[in-house]
C-alpha positions as CSV (number, residue, x, y, z in Angstrom):
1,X,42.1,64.5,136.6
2,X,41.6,67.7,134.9
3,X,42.8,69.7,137.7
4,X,46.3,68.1,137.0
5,X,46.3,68.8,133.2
6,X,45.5,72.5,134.2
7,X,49.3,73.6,135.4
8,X,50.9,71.2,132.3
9,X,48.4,73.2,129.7
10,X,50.0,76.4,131.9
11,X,53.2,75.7,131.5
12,X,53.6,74.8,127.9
13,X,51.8,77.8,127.2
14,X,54.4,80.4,129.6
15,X,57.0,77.8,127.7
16,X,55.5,79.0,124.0
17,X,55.3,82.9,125.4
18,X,58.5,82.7,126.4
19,X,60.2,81.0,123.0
20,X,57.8,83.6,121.5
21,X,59.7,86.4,123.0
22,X,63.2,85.0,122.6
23,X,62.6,84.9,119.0
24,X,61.3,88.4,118.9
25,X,64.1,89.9,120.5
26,X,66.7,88.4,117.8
27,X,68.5,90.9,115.7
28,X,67.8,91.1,112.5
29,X,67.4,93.4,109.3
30,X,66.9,96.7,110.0
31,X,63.3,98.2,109.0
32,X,65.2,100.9,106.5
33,X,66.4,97.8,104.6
34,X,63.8,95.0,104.8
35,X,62.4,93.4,103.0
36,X,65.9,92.0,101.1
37,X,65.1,91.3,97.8
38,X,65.4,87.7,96.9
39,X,67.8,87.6,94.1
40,X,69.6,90.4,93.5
41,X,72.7,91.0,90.7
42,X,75.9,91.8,92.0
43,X,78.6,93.9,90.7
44,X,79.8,91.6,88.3
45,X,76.6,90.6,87.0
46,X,76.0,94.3,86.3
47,X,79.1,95.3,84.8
48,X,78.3,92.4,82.5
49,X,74.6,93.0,81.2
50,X,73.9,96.9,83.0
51,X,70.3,97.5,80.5
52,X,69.0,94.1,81.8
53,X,69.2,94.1,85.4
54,X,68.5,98.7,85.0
55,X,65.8,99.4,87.3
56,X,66.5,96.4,89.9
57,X,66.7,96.4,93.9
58,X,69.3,95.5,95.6
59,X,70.7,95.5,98.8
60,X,74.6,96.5,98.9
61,X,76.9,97.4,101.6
62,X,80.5,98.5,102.5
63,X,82.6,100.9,103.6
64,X,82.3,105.1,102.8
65,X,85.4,105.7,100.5
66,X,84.0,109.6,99.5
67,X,80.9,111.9,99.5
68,X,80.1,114.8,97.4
69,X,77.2,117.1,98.0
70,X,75.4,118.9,94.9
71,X,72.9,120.7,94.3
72,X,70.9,117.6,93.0
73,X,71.7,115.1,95.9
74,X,74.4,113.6,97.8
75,X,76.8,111.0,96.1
76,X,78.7,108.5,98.0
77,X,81.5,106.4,96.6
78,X,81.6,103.0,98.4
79,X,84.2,100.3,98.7
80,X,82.0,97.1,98.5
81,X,81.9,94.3,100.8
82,X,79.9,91.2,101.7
83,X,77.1,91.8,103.9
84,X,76.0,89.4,107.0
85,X,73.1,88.5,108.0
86,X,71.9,91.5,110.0
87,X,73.0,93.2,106.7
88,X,75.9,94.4,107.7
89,X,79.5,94.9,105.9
90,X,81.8,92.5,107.3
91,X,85.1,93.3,107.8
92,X,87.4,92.1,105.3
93,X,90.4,93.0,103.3
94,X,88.8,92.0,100.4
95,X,86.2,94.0,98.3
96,X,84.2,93.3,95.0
97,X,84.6,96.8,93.6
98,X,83.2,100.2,94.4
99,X,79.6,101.4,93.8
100,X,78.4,105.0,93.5
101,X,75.1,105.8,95.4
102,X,73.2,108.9,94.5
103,X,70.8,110.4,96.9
104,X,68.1,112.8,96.5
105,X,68.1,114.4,100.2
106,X,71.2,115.5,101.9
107,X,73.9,113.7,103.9
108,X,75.8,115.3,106.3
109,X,79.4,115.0,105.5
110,X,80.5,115.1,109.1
111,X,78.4,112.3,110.0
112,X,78.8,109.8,106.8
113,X,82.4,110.1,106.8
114,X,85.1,108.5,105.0
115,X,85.6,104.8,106.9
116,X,82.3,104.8,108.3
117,X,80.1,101.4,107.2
118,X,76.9,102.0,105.7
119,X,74.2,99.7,103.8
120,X,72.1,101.0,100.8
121,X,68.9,99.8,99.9
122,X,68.6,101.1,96.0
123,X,67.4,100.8,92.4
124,X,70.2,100.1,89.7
125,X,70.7,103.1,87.5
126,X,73.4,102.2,85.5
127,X,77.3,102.2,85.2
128,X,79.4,105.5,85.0
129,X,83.4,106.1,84.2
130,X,85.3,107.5,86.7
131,X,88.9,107.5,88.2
132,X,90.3,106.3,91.4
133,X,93.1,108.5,91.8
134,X,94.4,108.7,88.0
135,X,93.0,105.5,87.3
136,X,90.4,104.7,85.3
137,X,87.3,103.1,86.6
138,X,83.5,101.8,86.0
139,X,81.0,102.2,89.1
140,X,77.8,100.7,89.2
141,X,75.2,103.2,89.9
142,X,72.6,103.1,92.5
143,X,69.3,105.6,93.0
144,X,69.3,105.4,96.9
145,X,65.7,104.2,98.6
146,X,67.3,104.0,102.2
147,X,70.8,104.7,103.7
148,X,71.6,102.9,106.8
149,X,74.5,104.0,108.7
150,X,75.9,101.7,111.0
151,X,77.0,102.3,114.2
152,X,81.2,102.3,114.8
153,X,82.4,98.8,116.2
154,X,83.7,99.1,119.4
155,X,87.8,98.2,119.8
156,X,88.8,95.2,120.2
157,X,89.6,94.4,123.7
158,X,93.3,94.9,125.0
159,X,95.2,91.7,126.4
160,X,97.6,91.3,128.3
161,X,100.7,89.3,128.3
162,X,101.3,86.5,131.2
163,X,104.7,87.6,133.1
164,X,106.9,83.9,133.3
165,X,108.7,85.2,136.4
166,X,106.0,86.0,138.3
167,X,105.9,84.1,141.7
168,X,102.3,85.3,143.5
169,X,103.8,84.3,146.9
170,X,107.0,86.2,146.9
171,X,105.1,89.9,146.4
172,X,104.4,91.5,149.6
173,X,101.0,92.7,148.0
174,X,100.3,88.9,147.2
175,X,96.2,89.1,147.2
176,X,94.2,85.6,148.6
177,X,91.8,85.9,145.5
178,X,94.1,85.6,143.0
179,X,97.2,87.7,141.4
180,X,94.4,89.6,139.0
181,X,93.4,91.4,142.3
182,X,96.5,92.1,143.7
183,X,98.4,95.5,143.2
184,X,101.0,93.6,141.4
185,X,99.0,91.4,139.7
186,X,100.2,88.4,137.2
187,X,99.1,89.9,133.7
188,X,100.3,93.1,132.8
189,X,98.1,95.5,130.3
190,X,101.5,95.9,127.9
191,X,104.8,95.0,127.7
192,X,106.3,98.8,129.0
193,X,104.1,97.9,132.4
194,X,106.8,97.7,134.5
């Protein structure tokens, strides 16, 4: 009897290893930004009330809009946007505001370009008047902890178009698996294919 409870107490355990390692191997915050703090002010809630949330963590994200390198720091000027739950800015066209982050060390301009995404783990310092162009604005201030740049999404893949007067049996380099295999096949990468 016990010698047939043996390969059942096996396998639940190789099931439990292996659910185990699934979960482990899930995406998730990266280390630069964990852990998120639980409930952090937005923009809004800043620009509101800036002394009583001053000194706060949060977690923002979006898109590089400029960087400036002093003497002091770097400071990046970022176009906000909602953040997923890897903590990365989604793409929208649709933004909260913009947010200055200050950093103490140095950021290479060539790499944390204008466009690129990137994710700030920071303290609130404040709000600040600037301009936009010639108009005026108020950033929210953070004092950068971490800077997380994010990879560049890849493109989006090209499709093709189905050609309506294709007739796979009529082309003399008709293939047997299929027109995608052929020379000629049935979907063309653009319209100026042919």
């Amino acid at each position: 009897m016990q010698s047939r409870a043996l390969p059942l107490v096996r396998l639940r355990a190789l099931v439990l290893a292996g659910l185990l390692l699934l979960l482990t191997g899930c995406a998730g915050v990266p280390a630069a930004l964990s852990p998120l703090p639980a409930a952090a002010p937005d923009r809004d809630q800043v620009l509101a009330d800036p002394e009583a949330v001053k000194g706060e963590t949060v977690v923002w994200g979006g898109v590089i809009a400029d960087i400036e390198n002093t003497s002091g720091g770097t400071r990046l000027e970022v176009v906000a946007r909602e953040l997923d739950r890897q903590g990365r800015p989604q793409e929208a066209d649709r933004s909260p505001g913009r947010f200055r982050v200050v950093s103490s060390g140095f950021l290479d301009p060539q790499i944390y370009k204008e466009g690129r995404e990137v994710t700030v783990r920071g303290v609130i310092h404040g709000i600040e008047e600037g301009r936009i162009g010639d108009y005026a604005y108020t950033f929210v201030t953070l004092q950068a902890d971490a800077v997380y740049l994010w990879s560049r999404r890849p493109p989006p893949a090209e499709r093709g178009y189905r050609d309506p007067f294709y007739d796979p049996f009529y082309d003399p380099f008709y293939s047997p698996w299929g027109p995608r295999y052929g020379l000629y096949g049935r979907y063309h990468p653009h319209p100026w294919y042919w």
